[in-house]
Backbone as JSON, one array per atom type, in Angstrom:
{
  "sequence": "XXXXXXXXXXXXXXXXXXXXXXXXXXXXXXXXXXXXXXXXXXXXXXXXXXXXXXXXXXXXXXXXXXXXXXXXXXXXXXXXXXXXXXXXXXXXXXXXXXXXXXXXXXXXXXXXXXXXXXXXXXXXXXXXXXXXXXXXXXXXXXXXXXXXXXXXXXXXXXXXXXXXXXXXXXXXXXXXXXXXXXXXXXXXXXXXXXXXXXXXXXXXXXXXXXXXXXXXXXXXXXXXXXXXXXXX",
  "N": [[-61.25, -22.9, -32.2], [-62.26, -24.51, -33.74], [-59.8, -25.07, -35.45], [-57.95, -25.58, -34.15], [-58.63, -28.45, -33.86], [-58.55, -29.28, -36.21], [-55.75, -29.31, -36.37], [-54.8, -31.19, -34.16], [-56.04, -33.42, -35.56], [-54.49, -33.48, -37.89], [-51.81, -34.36, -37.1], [-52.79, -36.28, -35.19], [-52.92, -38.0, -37.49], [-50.85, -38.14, -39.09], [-48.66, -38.96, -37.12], [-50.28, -41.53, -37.06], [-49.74, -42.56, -39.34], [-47.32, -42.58, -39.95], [-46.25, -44.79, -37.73], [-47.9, -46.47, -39.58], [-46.03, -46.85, -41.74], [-43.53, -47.11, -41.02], [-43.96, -50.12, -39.82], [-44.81, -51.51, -41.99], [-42.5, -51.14, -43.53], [-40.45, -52.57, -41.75], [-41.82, -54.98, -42.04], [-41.41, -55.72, -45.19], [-38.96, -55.49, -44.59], [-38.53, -57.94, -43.32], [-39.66, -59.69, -45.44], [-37.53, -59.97, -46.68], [-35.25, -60.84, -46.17], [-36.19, -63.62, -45.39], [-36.44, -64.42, -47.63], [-34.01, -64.26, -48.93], [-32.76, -66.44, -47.37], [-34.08, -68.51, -48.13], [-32.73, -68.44, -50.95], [-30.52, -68.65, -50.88], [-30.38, -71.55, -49.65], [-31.51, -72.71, -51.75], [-29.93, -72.71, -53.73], [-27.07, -73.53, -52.62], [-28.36, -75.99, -52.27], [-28.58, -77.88, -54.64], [-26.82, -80.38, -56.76], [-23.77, -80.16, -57.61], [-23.73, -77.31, -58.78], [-24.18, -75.37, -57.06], [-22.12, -72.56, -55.04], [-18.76, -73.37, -54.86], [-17.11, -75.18, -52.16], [-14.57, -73.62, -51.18], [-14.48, -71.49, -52.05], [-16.55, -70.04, -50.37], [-15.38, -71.34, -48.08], [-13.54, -69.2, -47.74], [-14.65, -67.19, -48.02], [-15.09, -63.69, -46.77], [-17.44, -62.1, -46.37], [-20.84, -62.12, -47.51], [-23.46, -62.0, -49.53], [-26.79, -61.45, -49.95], [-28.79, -60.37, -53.16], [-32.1, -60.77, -53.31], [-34.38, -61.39, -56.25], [-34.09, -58.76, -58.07], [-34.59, -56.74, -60.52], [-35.12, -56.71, -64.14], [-34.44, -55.66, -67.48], [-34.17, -56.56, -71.2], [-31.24, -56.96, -72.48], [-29.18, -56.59, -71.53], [-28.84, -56.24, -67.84], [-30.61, -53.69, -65.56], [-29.63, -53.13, -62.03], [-32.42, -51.95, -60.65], [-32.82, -50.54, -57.77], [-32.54, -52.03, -56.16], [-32.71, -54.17, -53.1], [-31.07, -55.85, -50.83], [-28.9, -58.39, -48.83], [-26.46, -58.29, -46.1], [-23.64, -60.38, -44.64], [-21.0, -60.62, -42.46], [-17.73, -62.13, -41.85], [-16.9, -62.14, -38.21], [-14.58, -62.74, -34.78], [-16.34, -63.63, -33.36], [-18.09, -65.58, -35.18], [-20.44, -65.1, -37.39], [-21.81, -62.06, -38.5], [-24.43, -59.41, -37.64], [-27.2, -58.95, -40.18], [-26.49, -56.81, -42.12], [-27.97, -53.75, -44.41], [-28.66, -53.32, -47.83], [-28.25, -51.09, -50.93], [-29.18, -51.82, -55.13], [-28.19, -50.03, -57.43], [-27.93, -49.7, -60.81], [-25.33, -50.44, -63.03], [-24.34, -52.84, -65.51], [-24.74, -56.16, -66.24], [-24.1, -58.57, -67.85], [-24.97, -61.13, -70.28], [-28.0, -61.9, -70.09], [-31.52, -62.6, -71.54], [-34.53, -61.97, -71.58], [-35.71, -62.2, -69.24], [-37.35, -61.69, -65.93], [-36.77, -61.4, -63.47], [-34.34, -61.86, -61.18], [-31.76, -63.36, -59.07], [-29.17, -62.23, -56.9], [-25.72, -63.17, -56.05], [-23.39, -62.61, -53.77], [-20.14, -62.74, -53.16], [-17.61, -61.7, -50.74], [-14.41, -61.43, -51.07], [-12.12, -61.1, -49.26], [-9.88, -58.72, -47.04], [-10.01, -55.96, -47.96], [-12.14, -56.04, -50.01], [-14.07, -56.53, -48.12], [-13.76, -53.78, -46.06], [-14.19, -52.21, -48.09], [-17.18, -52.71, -48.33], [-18.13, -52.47, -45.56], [-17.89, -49.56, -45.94], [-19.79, -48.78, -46.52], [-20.35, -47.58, -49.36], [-19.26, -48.14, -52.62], [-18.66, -49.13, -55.66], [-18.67, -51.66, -57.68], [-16.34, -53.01, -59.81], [-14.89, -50.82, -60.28], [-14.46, -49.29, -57.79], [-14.1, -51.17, -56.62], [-12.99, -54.26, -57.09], [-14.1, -57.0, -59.05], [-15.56, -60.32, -60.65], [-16.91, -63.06, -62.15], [-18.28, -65.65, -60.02], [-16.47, -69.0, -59.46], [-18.69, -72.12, -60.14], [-19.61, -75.21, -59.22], [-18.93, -77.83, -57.48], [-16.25, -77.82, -56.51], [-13.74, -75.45, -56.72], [-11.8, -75.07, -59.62], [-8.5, -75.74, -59.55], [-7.02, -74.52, -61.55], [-8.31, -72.21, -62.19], [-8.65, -68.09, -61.73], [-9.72, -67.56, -59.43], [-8.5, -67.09, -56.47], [-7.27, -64.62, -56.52], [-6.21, -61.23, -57.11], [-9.16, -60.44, -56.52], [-12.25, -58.81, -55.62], [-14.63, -59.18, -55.2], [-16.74, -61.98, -55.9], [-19.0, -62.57, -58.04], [-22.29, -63.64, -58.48], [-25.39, -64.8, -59.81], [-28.95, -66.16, -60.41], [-31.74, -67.56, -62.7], [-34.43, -67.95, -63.4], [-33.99, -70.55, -62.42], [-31.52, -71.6, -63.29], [-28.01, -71.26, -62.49], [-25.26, -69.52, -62.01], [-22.03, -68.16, -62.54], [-21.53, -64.23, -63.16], [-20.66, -61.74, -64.72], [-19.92, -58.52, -63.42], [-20.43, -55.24, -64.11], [-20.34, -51.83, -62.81], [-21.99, -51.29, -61.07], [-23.77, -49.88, -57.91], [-23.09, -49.98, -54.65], [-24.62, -49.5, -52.39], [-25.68, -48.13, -48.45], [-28.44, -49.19, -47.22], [-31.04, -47.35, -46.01], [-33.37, -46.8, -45.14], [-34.26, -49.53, -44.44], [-32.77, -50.28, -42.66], [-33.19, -48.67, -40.67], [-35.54, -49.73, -39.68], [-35.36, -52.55, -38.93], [-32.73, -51.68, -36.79], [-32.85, -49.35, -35.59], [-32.07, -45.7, -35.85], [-29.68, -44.73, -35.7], [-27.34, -46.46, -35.9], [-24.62, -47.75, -37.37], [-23.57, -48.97, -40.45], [-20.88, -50.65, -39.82], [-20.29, -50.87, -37.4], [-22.38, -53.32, -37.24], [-21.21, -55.2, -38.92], [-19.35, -55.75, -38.29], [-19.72, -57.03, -36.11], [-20.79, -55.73, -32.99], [-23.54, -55.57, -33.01], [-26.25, -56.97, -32.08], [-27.55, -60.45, -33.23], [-30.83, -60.16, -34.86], [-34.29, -61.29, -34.34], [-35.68, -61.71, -36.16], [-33.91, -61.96, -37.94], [-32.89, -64.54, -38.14], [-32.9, -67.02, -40.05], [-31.81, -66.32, -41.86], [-29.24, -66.04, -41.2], [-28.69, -69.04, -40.36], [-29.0, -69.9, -42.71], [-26.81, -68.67, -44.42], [-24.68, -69.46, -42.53], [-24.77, -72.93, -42.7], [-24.1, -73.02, -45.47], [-21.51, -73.68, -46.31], [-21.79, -77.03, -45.55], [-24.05, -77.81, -46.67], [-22.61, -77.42, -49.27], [-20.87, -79.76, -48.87], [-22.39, -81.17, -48.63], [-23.84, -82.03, -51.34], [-21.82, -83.06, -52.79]],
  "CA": [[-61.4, -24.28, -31.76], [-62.03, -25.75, -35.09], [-58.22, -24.57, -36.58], [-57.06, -26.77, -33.1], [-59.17, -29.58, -33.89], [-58.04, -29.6, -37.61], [-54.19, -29.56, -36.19], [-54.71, -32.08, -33.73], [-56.36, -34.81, -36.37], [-53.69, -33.67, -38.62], [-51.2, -34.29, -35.9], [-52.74, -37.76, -34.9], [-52.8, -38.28, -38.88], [-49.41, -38.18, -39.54], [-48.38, -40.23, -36.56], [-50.62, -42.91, -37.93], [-49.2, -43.02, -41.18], [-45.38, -43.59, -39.81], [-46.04, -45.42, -37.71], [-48.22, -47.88, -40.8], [-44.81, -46.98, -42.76], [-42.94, -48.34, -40.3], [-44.64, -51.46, -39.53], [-44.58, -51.96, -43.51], [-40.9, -51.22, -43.98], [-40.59, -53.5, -41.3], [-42.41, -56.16, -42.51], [-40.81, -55.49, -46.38], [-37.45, -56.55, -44.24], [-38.72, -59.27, -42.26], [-39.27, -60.6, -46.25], [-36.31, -60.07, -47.66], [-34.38, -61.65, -45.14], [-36.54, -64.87, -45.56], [-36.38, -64.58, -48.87], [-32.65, -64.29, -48.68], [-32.32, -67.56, -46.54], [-34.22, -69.66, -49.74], [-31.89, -68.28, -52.08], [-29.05, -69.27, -50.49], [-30.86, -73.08, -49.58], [-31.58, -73.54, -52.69], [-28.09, -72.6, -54.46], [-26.31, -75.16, -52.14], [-28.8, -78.16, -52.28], [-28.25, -78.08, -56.14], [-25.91, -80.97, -56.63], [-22.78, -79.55, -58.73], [-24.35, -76.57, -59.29], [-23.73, -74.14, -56.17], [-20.95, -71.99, -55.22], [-18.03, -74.08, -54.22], [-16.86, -74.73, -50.86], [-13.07, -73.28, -51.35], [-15.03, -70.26, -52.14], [-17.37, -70.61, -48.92], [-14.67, -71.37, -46.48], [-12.45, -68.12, -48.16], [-15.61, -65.68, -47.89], [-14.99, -62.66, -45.49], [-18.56, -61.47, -46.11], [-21.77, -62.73, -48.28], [-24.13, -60.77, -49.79], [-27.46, -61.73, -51.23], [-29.93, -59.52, -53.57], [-33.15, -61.71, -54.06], [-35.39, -61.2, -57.44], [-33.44, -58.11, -58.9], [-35.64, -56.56, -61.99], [-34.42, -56.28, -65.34], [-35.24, -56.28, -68.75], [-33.45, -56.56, -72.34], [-30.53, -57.8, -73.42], [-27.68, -56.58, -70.14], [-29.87, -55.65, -66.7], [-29.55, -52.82, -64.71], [-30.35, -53.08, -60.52], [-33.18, -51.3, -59.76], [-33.47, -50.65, -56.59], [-32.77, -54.12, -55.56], [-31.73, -54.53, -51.74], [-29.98, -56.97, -50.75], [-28.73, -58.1, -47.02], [-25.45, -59.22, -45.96], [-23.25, -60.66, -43.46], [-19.35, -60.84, -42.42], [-17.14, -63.11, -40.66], [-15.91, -61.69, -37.08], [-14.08, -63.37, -34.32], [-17.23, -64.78, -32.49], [-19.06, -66.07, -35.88], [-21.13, -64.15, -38.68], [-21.99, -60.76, -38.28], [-25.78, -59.56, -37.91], [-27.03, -58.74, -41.1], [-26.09, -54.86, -42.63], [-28.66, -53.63, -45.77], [-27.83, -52.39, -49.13], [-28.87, -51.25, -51.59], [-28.16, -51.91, -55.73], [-28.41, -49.88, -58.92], [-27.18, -49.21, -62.17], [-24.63, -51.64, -63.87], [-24.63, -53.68, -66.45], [-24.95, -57.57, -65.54], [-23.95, -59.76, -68.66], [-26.16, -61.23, -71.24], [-29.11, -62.58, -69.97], [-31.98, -62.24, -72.42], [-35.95, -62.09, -71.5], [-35.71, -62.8, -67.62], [-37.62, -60.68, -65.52], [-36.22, -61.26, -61.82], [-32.41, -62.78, -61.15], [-31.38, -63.1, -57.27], [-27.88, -61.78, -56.98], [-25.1, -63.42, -54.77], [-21.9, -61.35, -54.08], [-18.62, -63.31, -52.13], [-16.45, -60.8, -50.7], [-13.12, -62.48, -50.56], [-10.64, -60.61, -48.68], [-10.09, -57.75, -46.41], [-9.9, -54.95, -48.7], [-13.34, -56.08, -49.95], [-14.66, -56.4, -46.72], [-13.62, -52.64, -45.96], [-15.6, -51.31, -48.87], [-18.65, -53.15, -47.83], [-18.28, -51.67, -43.98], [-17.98, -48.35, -45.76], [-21.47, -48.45, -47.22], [-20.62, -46.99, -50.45], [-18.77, -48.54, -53.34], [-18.91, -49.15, -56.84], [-18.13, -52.87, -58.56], [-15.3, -52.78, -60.94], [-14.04, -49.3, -59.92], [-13.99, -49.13, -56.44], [-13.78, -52.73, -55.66], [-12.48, -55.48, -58.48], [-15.6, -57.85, -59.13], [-15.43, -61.37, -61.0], [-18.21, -63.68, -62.07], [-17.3, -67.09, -59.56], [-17.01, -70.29, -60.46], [-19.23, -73.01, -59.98], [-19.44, -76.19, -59.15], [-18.24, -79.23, -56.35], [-15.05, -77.9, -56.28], [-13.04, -74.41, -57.14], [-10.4, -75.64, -60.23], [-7.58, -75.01, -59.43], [-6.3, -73.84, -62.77], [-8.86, -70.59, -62.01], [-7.47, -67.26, -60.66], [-10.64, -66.72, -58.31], [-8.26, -66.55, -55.65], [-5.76, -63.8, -56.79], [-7.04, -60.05, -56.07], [-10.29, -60.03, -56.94], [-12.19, -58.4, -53.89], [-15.73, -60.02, -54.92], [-17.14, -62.86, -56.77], [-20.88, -62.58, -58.43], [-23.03, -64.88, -59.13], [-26.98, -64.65, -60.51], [-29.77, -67.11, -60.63], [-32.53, -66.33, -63.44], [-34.83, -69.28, -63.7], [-33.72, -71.46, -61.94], [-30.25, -71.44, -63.86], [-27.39, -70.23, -61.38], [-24.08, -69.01, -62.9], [-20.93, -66.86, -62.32], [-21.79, -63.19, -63.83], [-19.6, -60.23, -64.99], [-20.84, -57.07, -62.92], [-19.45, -53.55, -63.99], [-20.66, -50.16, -62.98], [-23.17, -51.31, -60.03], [-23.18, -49.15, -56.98], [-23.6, -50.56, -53.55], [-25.06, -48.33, -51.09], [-26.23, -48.77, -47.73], [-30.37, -48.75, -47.14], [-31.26, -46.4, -45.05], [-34.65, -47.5, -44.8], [-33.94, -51.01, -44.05], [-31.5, -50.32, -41.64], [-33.48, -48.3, -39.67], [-36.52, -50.57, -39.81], [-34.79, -53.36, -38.04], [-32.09, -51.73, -36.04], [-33.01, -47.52, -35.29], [-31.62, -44.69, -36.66], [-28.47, -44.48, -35.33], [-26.67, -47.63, -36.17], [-23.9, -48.05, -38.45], [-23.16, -50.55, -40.67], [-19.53, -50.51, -39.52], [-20.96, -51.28, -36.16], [-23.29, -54.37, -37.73], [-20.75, -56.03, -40.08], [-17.96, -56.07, -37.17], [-19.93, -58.08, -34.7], [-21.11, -54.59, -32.59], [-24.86, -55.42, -32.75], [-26.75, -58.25, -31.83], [-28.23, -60.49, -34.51], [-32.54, -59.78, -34.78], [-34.84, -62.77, -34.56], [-36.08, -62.29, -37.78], [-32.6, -62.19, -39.41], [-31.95, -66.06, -37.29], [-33.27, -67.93, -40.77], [-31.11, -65.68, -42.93], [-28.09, -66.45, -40.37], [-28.68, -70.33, -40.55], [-28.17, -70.2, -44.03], [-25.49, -68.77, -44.62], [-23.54, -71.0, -41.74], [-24.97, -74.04, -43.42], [-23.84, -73.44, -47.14], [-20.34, -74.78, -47.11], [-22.04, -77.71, -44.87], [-24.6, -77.77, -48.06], [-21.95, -77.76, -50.62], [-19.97, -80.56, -49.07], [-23.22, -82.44, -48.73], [-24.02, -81.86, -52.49], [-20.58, -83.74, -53.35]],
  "C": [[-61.36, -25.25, -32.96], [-60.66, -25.77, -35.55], [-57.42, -25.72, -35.13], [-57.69, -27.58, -33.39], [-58.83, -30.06, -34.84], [-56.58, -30.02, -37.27], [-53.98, -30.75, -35.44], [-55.1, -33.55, -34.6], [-55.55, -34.55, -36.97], [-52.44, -34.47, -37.89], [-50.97, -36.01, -35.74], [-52.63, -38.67, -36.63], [-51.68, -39.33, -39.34], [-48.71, -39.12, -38.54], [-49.02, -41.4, -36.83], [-50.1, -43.86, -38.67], [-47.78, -43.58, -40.8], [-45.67, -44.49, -38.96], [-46.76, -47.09, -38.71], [-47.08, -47.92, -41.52], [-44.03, -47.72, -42.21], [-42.91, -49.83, -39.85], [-44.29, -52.33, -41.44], [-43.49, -51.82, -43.85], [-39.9, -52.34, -43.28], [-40.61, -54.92, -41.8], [-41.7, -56.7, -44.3], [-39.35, -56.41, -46.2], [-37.4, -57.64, -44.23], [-38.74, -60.49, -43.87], [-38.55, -60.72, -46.83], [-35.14, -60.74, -47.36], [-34.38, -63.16, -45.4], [-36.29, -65.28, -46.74], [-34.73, -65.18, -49.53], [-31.96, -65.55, -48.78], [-32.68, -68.51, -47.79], [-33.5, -69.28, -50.15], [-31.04, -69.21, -51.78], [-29.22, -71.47, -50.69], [-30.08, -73.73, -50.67], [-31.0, -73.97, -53.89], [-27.82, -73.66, -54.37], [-26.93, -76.23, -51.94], [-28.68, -77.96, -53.68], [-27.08, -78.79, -56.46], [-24.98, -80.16, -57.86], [-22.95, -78.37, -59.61], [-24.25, -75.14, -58.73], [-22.61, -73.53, -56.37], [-19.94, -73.16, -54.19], [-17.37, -73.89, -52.78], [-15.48, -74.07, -50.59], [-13.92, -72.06, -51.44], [-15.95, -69.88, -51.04], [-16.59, -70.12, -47.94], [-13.56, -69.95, -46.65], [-13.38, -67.0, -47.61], [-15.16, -65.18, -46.67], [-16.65, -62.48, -45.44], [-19.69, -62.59, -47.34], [-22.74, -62.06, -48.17], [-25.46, -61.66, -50.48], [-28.82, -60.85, -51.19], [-30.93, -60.76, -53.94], [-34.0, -60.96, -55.02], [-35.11, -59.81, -57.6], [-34.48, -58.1, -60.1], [-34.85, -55.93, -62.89], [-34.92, -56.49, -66.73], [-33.53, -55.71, -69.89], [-32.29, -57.16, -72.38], [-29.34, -57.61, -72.18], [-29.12, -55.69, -69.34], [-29.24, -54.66, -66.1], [-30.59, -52.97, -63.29], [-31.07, -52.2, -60.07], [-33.53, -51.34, -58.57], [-34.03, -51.66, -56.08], [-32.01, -53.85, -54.4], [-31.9, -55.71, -51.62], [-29.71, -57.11, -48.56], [-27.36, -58.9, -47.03], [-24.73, -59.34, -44.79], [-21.65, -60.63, -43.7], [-18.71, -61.72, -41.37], [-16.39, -62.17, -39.73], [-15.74, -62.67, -36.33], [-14.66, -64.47, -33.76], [-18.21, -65.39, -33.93], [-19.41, -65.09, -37.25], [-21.57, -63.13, -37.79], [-23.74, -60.64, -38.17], [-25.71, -59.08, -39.3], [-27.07, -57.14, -41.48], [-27.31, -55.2, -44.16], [-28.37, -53.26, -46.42], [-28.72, -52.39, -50.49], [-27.77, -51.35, -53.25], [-28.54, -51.35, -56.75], [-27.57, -49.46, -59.57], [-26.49, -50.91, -62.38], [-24.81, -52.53, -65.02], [-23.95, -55.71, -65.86], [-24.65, -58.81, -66.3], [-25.15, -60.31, -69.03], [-27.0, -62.55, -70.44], [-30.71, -62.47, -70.79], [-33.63, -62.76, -71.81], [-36.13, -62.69, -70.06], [-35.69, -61.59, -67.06], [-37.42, -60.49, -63.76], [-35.09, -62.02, -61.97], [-32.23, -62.49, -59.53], [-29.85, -63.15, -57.44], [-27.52, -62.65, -55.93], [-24.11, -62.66, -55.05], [-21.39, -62.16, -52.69], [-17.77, -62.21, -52.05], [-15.36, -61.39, -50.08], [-12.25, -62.14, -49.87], [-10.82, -59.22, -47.88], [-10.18, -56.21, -46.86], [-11.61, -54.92, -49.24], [-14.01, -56.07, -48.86], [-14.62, -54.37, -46.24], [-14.54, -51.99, -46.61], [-16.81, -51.84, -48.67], [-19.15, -52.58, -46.43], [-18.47, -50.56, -44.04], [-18.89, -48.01, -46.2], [-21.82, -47.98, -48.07], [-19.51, -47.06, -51.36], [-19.33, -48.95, -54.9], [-17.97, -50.58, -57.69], [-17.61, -53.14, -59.75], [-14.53, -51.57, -61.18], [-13.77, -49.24, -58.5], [-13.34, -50.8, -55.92], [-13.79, -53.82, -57.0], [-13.31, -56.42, -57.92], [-15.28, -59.04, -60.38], [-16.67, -62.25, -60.75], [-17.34, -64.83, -61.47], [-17.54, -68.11, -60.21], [-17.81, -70.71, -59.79], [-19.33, -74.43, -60.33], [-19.42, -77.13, -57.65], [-16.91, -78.27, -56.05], [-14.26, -76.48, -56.79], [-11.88, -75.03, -57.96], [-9.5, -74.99, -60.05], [-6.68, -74.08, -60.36], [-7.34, -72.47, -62.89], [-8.25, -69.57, -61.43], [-8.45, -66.54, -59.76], [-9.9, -66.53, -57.31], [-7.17, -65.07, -55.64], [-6.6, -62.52, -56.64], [-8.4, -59.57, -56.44], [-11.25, -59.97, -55.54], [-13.5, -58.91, -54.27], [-16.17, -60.86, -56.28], [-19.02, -62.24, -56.64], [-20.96, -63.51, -58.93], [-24.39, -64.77, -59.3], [-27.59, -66.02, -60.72], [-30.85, -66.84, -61.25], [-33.11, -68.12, -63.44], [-34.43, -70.92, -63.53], [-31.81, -72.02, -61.86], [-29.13, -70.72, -62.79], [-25.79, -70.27, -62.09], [-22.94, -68.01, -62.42], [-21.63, -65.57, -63.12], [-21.26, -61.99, -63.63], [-20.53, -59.25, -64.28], [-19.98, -56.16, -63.13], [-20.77, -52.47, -63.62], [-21.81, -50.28, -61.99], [-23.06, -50.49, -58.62], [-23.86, -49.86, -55.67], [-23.82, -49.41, -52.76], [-25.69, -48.8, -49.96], [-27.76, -48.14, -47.41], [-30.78, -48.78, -46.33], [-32.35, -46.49, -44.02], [-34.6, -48.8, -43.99], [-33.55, -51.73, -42.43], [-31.95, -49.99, -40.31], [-34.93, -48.99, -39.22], [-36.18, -52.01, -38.66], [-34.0, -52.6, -36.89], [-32.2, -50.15, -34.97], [-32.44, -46.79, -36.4], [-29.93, -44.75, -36.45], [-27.02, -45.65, -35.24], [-25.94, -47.86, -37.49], [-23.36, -49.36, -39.12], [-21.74, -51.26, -40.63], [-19.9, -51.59, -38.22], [-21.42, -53.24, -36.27], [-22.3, -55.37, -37.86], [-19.49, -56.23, -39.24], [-18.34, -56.54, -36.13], [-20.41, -57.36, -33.38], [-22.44, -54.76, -32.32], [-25.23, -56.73, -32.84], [-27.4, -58.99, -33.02], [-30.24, -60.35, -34.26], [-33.13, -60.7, -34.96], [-35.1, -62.66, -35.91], [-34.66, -62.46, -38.93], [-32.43, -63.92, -39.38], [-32.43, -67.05, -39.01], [-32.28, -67.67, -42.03], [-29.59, -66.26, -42.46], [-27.5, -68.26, -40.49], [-28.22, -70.83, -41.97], [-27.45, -69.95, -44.81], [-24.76, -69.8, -43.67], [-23.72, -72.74, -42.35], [-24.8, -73.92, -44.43], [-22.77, -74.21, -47.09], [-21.07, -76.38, -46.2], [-22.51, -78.64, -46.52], [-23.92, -77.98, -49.26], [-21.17, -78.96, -50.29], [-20.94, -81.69, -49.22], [-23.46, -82.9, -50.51], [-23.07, -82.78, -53.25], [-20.77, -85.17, -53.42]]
}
């Protein structure tokens, strides 16, 4: 009787615990999402300072890692997720998770969080983002974007470069070289919001509904190029 009484509290134990993991992996989303939605804000209210709207109205997809940890002299992505969206026929996509490490990130020097953005410009980029596992500057050609009011035209952001980066470290927001970063999709994340069984193929092609808690993350992406023309 006692060896069943021990199995059964173990039993109810362990269902406890997932479901507190769950609730907290959950909740982990629910801020990264929000978190997300400021980034983006507070990019495009920055007069002459955001990502331009030529670059905006081009995006297939949009990606953003908030507060990224790094140290020394080039960062590498620890286990920074990220959330992103894609354009399909009826609108933006719900949002797909990802995750980002390794790489080297261009010289930034004594800055201990940076919020990543990533523009995926074209359908080839778009593909490797649906396939949930790519690598920036080997699998998929990566370019720090410009910034500004306006995309110059004497730039070659539109020619085959399958995503633009961009980093914000103190406030400071900038184009930034990314090599050797690996995108993966987060597993955790994914299944936290949507189940187990949901692909991000599915997600990022308009297949799954968007989640109330993504609707703040959703708003701001559709309002940046709005944001950048206001900024002008």
């Amino acid at each position: 009787m006692k060896q069943l009484a021990m199995c059964v509290a173990l039993i109810t134990f362990g269902c406890m615990s997932g479901t507190a993991w769950a609730a907290s992996d959950r909740q982990a989303t629910d801020d990264r999402l929000d978190h997300a939605a400021r980034v983006l804000h507070e990019i495009m209210s920055a007069p002459d300072k955001g990502i331009p709207e030529e670059v905006l109205e081009h995006a297939k997809c949009v990606g953003v890692v908030p507060h990224l940890l790094k140290g020394g002299f080039v960062f590498g992505a620890e286990n920074g997720r990220g959330v992103a969206t894609c354009r399909t026929a009826d609108g933006w996509s719900a949002p797909a998770f990802f995750a980002v490490t390794g790489g080297s990130w261009g010289l930034q020097i004594g800055v201990e969080g940076v919020d990543l953005v990533m523009i995926i410009q074209n359908d080839k980029g778009m593909e490797k983002l649906i396939g949930s596992g790519f690598e920036l500057g080997a699998d998929a050609s990566a370019a720090a974007g410009p910034v500004g009011r306006h995309a110059s035209a004497g730039t070659n952001w539109k020619l085959d470069t399958e995503v633009l980066t961009y980093s914000r470290a103190r406030g400071a927001f900038a184009g930034i070289t990314v090599n050797g970063a690996s995108i993966r999709r987060d597993e955790d994340s994914t299944e936290a919001i949507y189940g187990r069984d949901v692909s991000t193929r599915r997600i990022l092609t308009g297949r799954v509904a968007v989640p109330a808690s993504a609707h703040s993350f959703m708003e701001a992406v559709k309002d940046a190029k709005g944001r950048a023309i206001a900024a002008n």
